[in-house]
N, C-alpha and C positions, 0 to 999 in steps of 0.2 A: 109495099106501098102504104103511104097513110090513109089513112083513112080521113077526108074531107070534114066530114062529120065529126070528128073528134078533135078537131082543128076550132078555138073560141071567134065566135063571130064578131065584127066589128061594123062598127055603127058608122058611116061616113056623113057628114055634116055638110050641105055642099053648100058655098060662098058664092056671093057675086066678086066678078074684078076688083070690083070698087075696096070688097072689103078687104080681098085679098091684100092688095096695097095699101089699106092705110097701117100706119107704124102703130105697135101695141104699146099702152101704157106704161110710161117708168113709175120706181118709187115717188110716191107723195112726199113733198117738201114739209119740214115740219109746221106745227099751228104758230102762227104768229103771235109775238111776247104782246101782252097788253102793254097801253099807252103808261098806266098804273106801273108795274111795273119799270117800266123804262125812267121814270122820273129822278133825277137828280139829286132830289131830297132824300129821297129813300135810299141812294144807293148812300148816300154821305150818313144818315144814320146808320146804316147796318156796320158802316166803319167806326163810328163813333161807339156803338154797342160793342162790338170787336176789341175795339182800342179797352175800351171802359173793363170789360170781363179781363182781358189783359193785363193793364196793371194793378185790379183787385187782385190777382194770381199771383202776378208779382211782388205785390205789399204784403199779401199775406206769407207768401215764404220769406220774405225779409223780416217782418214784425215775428215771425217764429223763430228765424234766425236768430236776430239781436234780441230776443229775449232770450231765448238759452244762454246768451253771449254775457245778458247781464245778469242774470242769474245765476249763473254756474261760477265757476269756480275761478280764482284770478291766477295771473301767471306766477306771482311771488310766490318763493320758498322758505322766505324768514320772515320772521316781524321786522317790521321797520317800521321808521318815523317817518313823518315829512310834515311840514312847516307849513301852515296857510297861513298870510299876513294880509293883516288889514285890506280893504277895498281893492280884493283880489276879484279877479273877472271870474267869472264858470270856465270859460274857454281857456286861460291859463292856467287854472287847478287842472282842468279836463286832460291838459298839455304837460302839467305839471306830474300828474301820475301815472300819465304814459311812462315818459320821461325816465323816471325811475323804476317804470317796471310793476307797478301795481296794479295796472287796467290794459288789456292789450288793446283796446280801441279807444279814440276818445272820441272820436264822433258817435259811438254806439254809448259812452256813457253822457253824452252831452243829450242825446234822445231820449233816451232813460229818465236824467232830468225834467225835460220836459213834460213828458207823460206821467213824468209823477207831479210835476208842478213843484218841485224841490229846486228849479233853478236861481232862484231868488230866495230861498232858506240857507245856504250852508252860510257857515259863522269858521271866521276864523281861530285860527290856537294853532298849537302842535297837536299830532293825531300819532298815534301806534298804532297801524294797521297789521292784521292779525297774517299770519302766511296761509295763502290760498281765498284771501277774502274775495268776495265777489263786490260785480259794482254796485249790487243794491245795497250789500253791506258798508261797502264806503260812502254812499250817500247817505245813509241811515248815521253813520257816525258823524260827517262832516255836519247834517241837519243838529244833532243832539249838544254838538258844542261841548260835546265831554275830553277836554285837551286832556297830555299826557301832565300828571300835577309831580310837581318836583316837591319834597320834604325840609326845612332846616329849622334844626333843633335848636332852639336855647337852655341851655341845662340852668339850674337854679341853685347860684351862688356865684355866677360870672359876672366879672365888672362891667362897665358902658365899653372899654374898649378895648375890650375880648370876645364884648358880643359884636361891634365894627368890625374884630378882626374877621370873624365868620362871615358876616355877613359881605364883606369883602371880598373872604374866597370864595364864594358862593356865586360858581360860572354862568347857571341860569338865570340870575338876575341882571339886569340892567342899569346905567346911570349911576352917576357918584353918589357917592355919602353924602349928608351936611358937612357941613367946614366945621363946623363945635361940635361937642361933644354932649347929647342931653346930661341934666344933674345926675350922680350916681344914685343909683338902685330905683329909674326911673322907668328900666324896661322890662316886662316881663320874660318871661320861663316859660316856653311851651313852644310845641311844635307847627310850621305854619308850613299848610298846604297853599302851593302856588302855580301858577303856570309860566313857561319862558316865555320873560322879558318883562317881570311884574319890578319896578324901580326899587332900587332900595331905598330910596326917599320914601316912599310909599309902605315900606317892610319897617320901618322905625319907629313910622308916625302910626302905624299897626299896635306897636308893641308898647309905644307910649300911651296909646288910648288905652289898652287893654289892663296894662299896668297900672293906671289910673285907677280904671273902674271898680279893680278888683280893690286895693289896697282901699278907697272908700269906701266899698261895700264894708269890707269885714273890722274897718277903724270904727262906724255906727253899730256894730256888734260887739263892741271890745267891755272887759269888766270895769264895773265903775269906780275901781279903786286903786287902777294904776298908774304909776306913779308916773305920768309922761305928759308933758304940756302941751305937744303940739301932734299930728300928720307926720311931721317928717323927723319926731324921736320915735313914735313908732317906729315908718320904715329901717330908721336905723339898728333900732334895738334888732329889731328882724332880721335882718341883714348882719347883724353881731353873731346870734344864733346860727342862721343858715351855714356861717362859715365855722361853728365849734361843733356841728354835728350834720349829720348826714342821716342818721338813724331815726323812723317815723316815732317809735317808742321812746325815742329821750328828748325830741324837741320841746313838749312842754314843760318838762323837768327843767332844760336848760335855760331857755326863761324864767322860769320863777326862782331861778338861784342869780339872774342878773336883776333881776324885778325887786327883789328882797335887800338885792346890797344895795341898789339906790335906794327904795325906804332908809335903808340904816345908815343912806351915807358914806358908805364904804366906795373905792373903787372896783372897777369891773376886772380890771387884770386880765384881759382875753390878749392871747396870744397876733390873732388874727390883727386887730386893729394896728397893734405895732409893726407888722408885715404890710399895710396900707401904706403906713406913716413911711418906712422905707422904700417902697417901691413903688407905690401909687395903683392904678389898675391894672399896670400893666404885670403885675403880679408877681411875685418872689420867684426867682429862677429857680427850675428844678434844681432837685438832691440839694439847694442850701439850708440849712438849719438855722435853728436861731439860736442867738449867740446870748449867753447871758448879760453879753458888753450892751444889745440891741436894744434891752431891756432898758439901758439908762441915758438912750437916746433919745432926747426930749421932741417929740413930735403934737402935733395938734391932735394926733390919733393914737397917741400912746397912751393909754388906762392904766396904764401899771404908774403912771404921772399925774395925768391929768385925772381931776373931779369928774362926774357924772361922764356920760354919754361923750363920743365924740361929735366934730361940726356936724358931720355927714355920712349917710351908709355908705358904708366899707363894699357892699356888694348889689347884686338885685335878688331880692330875696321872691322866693316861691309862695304859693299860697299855704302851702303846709308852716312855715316859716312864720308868717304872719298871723296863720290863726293863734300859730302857738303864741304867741305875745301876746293878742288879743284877748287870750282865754287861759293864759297858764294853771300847770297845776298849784296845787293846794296843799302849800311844803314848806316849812323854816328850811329847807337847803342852806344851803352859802357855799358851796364850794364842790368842785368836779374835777375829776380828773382822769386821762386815760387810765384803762383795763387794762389793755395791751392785746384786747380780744377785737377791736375797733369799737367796742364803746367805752363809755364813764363807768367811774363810783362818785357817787354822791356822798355827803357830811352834812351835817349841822353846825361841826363845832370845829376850832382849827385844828385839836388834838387827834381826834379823828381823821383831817384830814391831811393831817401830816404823815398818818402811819398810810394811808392812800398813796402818798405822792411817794413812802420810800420802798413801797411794794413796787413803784410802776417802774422807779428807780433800779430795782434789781432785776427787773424785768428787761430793762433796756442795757445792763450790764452781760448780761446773759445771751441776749441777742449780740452785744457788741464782740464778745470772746467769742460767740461760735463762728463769727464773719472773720474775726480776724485767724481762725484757726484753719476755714478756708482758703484763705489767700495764702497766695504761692511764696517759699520762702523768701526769695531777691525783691517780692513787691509787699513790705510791711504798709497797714492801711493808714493814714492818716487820722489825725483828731482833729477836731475843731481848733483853732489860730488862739481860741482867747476861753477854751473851757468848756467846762460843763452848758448843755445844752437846757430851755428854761422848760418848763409846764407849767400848766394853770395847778 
């Protein structure tokens, strides 16, 4: 049996009916939202903040995005050109370098532009885009206007229309030539950097100013004792020389041996003028010689005929060309003639320079036996139609 006693006692609470029956409390409803709260406004701002942190989030991953985009590296693998002409938009360059593959977005370099405020700088020309440029890189080029520049040489001793004919072939240029031909040895010698589609009306009237300026400068620098009446015996004498040598160490020699035989009255006897007289600028056809018949064909530019100078230079002479006439050396010369080494010997006197001209003679005999000793036996070489060939 248990024991009562060890059994926990319990406290009884006694009730009236009343309480018995009434139902015990539920959970409490929650506290009611303030009016503050509930308001309209507030709830359209918390969306407008929402909204607003939202596309900050999203511009900034975009603005990091199309940065790296224009930054980094382009999709092209080679160099290449591409052409921007005149009163081109941003939006068809933009279109234009997709296009070809040089910017993989153009709405990301058209923003690029903007943010750099470069959409109203870039300048037309040809551009060489580098392989793997980036778009800042081609905005930075397109801004700077540094087009790709084409080269054409005029070498000095060329007629007016030899320099036409270059400049003729010369595909980077644009538009016709003049219909005439300027006076010979009007244009200069030298090399002109340009860009495609610079006119050749423009590339002439170049070469004419420059040809000008120079052959004036160094004409008010000339010695005060030679023998030339005007401008345009200078150019000629010059233009005489340019085409009897090539070599910077015997231009002034060569002049003062054409300088000395007008003081004395003498004829010039250059080879070249009679090659004018023959053939005009359009220049004596390779490999033909000159014929000692050529010699006694009376032209306005044959020296070996005519007195002094002829009408007009025979070529367009360089600046080295004209200093020398301007400044020749300080030499009774009279007379030159191939080494055979490709320069002269020089004389004073004819006997002298007769033993000259029969040295250069066995020279060119020696040359002619070893050529003909090469050639196959069924193909003997030819001579010249009418003889011996002339020298000065």
């Amino acid at each position: 049996m248990t024991d009562r006693k060890d059994q926990p006692s319990r406290t009884f609470v006694l009730r009236s009916a009343r309480e018995t029956l009434r139902p015990e409390a539920g959970t409490p409803p929650p506290p009611k939202r303030s009016r503050h709260s509930r308001n309209q406004f507030v709830v359209f701002l918390n969306f407008v903040i929402s909204s607003i942190v939202f596309v900050l989030v999203v511009a900034g991953i975009a603005f990091y995005v199309g940065k790296r985009t224009f930054d980094g590296p382009g999709p092209s693998t080679t160099t290449e050109t591409v052409m921007i002409k005149p009163n081109t938009g941003v939006r068809e360059i933009a279109r234009t370098l997709e296009s070809e593959g040089l910017i993989s977005d153009a709405r990301v370099f058209l923003l690029g532009l903007r943010v750099h405020g470069a959409d109203s700088r870039l300048k037309a020309g040809e551009y060489e885009i580098k392989a793997g440029a980036s778009m800042r890189e081609i905005m930075e080029l397109l801004e700077s206007g540094k087009s790709v520049l084409y080269s054409l040489t005029i070498p000095e001793g060329l007629t007016v229309a030899q320099v036409f004919d270059r400049i003729a072939g010369t595909e980077e240029l644009s538009g016709e030539l003049p219909e005439e031909l300027p006076p010979e040895g009007s244009l200069a010698a030298d090399t002109l950097r340009f860009t495609r589609g610079l006119s050749r009306t423009e590339v002439v009237e170049r070469l004419q100013a420059d040809q000008e300026e120079l052959v004036k400068g160094i004409w008010e620098r000339r010695a005060e004792d030679l023998p030339l009446d005007d401008i345009n015996e200078f150019v000629t004498l010059a233009s005489i020389v340019e085409k009897e040598t090539g070599r910077a160490d015997e231009r002034s020699r060569v002049a003062a041996v054409f300088l000395n035989r007008l003081k004395r009255g003498m004829r010039l006897q250059s080879d070249p003028t009679v090659i004018y007289g023959l053939f005009g600028g359009e220049g004596k056809p390779s490999g033909r010689p000159i014929y000692r018949s050529d010699l006694d064909k009376k032209t306005p530019y044959n020296t070996y005929l005519v007195d002094g100078l002829p009408p007009t230079p025979i070529a367009n002479p360089g600046r080295a060309a004209l200093e020398a006439v301007a400044n020749p050396s300080r030499t009774d010369e009279l007379y030159f003639v191939a080494d055979g080494n490709g320069g002269h010997v020089f004389a004073t006197s004819l006997d002298e320079h007769n033993e000259n001209v029969a040295r250069w003679r066995k020279i060119e005999r020696e040359r002619e036996a070893a050529a003909a000793a090469a050639e196959p036996a069924s193909g003997a070489a030819e001579s010249p139609e009418d003889g011996e060939e002339s020298a000065n």
